[in-house]
Each structure stands twice: as structure tokens, then as C-alpha cells.
C-alpha positions in Angstrom: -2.0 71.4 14.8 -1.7 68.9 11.7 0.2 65.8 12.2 3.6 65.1 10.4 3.4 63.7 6.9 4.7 60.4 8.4 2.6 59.8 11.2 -0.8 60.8 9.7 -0.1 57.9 6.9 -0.6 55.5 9.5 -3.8 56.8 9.9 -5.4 56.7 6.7 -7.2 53.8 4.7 -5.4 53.1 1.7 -7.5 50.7 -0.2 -5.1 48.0 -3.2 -6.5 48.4 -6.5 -8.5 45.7 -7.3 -10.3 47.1 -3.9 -9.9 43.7 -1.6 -7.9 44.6 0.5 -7.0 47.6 2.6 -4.6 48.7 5.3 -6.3 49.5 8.6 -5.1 52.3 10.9 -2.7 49.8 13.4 -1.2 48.8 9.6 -2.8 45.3 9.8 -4.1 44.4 5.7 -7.4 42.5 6.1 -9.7 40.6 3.4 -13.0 41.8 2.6 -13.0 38.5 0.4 -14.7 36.7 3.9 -18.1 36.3 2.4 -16.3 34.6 -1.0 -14.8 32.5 1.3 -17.6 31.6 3.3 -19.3 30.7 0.7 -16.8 28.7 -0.8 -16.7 26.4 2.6 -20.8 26.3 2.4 -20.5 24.9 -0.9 -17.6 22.3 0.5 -19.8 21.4 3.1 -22.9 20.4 0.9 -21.1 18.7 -1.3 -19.3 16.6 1.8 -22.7 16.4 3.1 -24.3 14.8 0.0 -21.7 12.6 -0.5 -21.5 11.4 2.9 -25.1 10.6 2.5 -24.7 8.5 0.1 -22.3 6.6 1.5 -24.6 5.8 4.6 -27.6 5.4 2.3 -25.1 2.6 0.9 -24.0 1.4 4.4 -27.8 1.2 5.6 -28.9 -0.8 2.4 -25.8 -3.2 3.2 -26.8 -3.7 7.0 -30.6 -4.3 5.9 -29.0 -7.0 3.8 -27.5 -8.6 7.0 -30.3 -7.7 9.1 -33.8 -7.8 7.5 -32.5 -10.5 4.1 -36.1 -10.2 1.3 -37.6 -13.1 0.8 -35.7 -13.9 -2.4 -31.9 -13.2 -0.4 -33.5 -15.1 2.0 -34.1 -18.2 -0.3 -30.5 -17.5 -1.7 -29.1 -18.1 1.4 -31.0 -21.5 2.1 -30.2 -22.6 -1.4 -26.3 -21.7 -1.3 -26.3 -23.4 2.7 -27.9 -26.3 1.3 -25.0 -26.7 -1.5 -22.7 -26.4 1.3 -23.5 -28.9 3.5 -23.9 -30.6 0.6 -20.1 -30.9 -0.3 -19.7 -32.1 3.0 -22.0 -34.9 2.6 -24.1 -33.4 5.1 -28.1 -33.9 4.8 -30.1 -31.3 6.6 -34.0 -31.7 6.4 -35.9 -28.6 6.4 -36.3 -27.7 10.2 -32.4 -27.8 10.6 -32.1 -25.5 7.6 -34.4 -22.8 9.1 -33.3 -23.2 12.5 -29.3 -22.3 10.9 -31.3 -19.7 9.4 -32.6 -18.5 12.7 -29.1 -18.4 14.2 -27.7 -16.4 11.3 -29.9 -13.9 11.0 -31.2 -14.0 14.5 -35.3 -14.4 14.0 
């Protein structure tokens, strides 16, 4: 009872040489190359990962700037709203100063 030559082909494994790939018995050729490429997309990932990151470690830093100024930004900002107002002939005594201050950065 042994198959013809023809239809027991189908059957068999025939493995390519460099030994990736192979021919399953419904004829379909599949890639043993999955972990490779699995780890290829891991390795894409942490490096998107990292370098988004950085980019909200960047983003953060410029909020806190906007949000939460140092003292020095904070003395910037007086001095260059000062020179301002200053070109527009405009005298503001401290209290006014502090209270634009206020309103700009909300505290």
C-alpha cells in the first residue's frame, strides 16, 4: 500500500539549504526566522522608546519653564517686561510688575 511518487511528495518536509525555510505538508513555505524577527522589532521598540523619552523629558523641562519659571527665569522675565513697558513710556512700580507676573504665570 505505498502512495504514488507524486502524491507522497506533498507529504514530506523538504527543508531549503541554508535551513530557514521549509515546505510544510499543505505546501505552504513558512520562516523559522520569527524569533530574528522578533527580536529585531524589540530592539525597534527600545530604541523608539528611548527616544521618545527624550523628547518628553524635553517637553516636561519646557512646560516647567512655563509653569514653575526659577527664580533667576523669573527675574528675567520682570527685567525684560520692565524694558517693555518701557518703550512704551509706560512706568509700572513694583506691585503692578508682580501682579502682571501673577497673571502670566498664574500664582
Amino acid at each position: 500500500n505505498s502512495l504514488p511518487m507524486s502524491l507522497a511528495l506533498r507529504f514530506v518536509r523538504i527543508p531549503v539549504v541554508a535551513g530557514v525555510r521549509f515546505s510544510s505538508s499543505a505546501g505552504h513555505v513558512k520562516d523559522l526566522g520569527g524569533t530574528f524577527k522578533e527580536r529585531e522589532s524589540a530592539a525597534e521598540n527600545i530604541y523608539f522608546n528611548k527616544e521618545e523619552a527624550h523628547k518628553l523629558e524635553l517637553l516636561v523641562k519646557k512646560m516647567r519653564r512655563q509653569v514653575e519659571p526659577t527664580v533667576d527665569e523669573r527675574g528675567a522675565d520682570k527685567q525684560a517686561l520692565q524694558s517693555i513697558l518701557a518703550q512704551h513710556k509706560i512706568s509700572a512700580n513694583d506691585a503692578a510688575i508682580n501682579d502682571i507676573m501673577k497673571w502670566r504665570f498664574g500664582k
